[in-house]
BALOBA-1460 file (C-alpha; in Angstrom, 3 decimals):
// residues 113
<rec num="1" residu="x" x="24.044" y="24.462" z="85.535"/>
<rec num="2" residu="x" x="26.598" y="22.629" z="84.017"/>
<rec num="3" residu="x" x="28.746" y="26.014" z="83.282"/>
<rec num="4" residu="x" x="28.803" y="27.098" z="86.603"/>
<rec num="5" residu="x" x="29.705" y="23.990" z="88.225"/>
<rec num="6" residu="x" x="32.627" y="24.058" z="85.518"/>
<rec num="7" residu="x" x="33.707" y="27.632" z="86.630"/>
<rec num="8" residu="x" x="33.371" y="27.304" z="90.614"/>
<rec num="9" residu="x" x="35.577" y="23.975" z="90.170"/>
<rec num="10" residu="x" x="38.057" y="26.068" z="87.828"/>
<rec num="11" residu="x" x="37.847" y="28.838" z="90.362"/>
<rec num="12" residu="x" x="38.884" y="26.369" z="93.107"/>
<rec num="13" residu="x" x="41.838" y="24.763" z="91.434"/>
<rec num="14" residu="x" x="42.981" y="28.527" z="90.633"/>
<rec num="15" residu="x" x="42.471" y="29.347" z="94.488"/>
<rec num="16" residu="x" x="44.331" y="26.300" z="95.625"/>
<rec num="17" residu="x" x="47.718" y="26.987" z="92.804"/>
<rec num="18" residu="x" x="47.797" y="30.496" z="94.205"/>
<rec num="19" residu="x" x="47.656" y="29.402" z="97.808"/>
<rec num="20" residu="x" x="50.252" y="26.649" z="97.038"/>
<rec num="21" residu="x" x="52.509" y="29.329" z="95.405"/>
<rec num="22" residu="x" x="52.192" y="31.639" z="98.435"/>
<rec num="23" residu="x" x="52.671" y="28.806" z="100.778"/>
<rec num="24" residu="x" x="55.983" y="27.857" z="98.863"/>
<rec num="25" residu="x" x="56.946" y="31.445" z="98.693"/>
<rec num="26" residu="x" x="56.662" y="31.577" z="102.636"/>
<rec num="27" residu="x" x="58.462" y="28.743" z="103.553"/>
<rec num="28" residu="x" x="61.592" y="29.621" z="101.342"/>
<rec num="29" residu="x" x="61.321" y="32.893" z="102.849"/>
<rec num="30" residu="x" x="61.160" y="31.071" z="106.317"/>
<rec num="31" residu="x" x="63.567" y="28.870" z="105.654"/>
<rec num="32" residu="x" x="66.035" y="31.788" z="104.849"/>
<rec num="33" residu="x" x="65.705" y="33.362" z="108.124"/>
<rec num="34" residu="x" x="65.804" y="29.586" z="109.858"/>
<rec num="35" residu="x" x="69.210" y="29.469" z="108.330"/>
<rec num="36" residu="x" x="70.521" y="33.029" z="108.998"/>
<rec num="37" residu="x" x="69.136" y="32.853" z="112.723"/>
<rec num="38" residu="x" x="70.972" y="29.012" z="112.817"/>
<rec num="39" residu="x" x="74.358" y="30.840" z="111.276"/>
<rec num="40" residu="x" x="74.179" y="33.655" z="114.089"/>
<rec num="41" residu="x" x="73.178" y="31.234" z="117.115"/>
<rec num="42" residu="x" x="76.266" y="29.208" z="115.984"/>
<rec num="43" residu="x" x="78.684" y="31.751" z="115.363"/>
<rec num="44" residu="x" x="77.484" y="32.588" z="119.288"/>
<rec num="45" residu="x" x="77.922" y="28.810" z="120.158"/>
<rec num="46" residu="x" x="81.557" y="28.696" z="118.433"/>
<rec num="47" residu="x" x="82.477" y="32.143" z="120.200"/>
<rec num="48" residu="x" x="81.555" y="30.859" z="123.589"/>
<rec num="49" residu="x" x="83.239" y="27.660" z="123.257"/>
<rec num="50" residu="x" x="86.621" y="29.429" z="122.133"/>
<rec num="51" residu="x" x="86.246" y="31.689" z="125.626"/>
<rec num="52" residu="x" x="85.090" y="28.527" z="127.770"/>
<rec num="53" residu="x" x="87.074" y="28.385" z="130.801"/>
<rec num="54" residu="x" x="88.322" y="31.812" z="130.601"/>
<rec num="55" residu="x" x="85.015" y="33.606" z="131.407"/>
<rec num="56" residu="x" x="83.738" y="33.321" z="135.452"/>
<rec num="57" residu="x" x="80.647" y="31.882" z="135.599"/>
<rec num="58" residu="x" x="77.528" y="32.244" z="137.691"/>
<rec num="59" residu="x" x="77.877" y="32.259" z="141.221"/>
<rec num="60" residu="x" x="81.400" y="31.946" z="141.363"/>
<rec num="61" residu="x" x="83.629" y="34.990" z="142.849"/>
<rec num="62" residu="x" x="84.256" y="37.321" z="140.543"/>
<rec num="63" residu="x" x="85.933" y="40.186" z="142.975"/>
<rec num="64" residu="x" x="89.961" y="40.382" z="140.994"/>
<rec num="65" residu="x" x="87.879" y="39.885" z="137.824"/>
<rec num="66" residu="x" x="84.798" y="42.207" z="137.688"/>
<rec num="67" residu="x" x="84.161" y="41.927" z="133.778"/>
<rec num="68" residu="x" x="85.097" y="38.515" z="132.898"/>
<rec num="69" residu="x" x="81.562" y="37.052" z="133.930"/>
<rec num="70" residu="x" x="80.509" y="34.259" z="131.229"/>
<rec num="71" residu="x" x="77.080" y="34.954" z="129.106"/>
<rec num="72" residu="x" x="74.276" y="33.022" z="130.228"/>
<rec num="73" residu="x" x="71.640" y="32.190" z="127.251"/>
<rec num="74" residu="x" x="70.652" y="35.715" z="126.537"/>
<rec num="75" residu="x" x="72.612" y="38.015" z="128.705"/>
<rec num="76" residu="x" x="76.000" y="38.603" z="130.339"/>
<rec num="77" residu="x" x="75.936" y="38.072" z="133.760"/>
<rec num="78" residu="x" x="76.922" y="40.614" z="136.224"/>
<rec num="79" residu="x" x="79.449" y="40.854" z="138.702"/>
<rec num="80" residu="x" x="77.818" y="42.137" z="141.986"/>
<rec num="81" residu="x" x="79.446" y="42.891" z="145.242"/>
<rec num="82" residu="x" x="78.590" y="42.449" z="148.245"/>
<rec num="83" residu="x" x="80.392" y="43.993" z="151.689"/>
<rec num="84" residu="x" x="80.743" y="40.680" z="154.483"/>
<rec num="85" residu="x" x="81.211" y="41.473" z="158.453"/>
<rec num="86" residu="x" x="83.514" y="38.928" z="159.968"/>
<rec num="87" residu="x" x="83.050" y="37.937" z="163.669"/>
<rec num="88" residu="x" x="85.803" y="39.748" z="164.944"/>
<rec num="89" residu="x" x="84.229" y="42.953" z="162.749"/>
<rec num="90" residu="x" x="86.232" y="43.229" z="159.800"/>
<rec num="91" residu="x" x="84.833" y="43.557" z="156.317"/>
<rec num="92" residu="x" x="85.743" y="42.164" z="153.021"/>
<rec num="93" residu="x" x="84.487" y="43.119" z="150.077"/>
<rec num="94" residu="x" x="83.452" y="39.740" z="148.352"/>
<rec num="95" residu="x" x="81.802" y="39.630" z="144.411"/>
<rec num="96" residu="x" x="80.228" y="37.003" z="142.699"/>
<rec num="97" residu="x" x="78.965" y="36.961" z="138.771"/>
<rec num="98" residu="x" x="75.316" y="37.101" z="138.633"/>
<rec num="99" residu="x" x="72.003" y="37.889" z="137.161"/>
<rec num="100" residu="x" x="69.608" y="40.442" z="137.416"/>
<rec num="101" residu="x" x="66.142" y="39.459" z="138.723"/>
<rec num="102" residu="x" x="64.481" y="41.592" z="135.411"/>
<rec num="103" residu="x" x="66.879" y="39.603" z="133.311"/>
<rec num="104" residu="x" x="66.444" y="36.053" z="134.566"/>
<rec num="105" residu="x" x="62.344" y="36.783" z="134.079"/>
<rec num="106" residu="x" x="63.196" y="37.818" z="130.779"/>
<rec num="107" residu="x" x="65.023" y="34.748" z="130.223"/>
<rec num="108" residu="x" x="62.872" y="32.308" z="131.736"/>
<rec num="109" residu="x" x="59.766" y="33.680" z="129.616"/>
<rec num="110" residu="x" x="61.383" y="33.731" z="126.243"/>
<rec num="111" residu="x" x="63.017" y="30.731" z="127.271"/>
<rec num="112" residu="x" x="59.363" y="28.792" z="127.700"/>
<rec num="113" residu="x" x="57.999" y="29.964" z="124.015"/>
């Protein structure tokens, strides 16, 4: 009885070393892609900062400047035009830098995870 109890406890401690070595060898892997993903989201950061204040952002009129809209977290915004009637019946052509409905649900459910 002795024996076995000897050999389930030195089965155990085996168990838990290999679990601890797999458990290291995931976090270093995880910890790799933490870093690469934290090098490409602030390469992203640094390249948007440099553009600041050249881009057009959301909601602002983008009509002499159709594809200088800014990025919004995941996608570029778009600049979409719309045709206004003046009271005295002319139309203008006005454009403003937005975001696709598909893309904003896109954003705002990846956003929430």
């Amino acid at each position: 009885m002795m024996k076995l109890l000897l050999c389930v406890a030195l089965c155990a401690i085996t168990l838990s070393q290999a679990s601890i070595t797999d458990r290291k060898a995931a976090f270093e892997e995880l910890s790799d892609a933490t870093s690469f993903f934290k090098n490409v989201v602030d390469s992203a950061v640094s390249g948007e900062e440099a553009r600041k204040g050249k881009c057009i952002e959301k909601h602002h009129e983008c009509t002499n400047d159709r594809a200088n809209c800014c990025t919004s977290v995941m996608f570029q915004y778009k600049c979409k035009c719309y045709n206004i009637v003046h009271d005295n019946g002319t139309t203008k052509e006005r454009c403003a830098c937005k975001m696709p409905m598909g893309k904003q649900a896109v954003e705002k459910l990846l956003g929430s995870l």
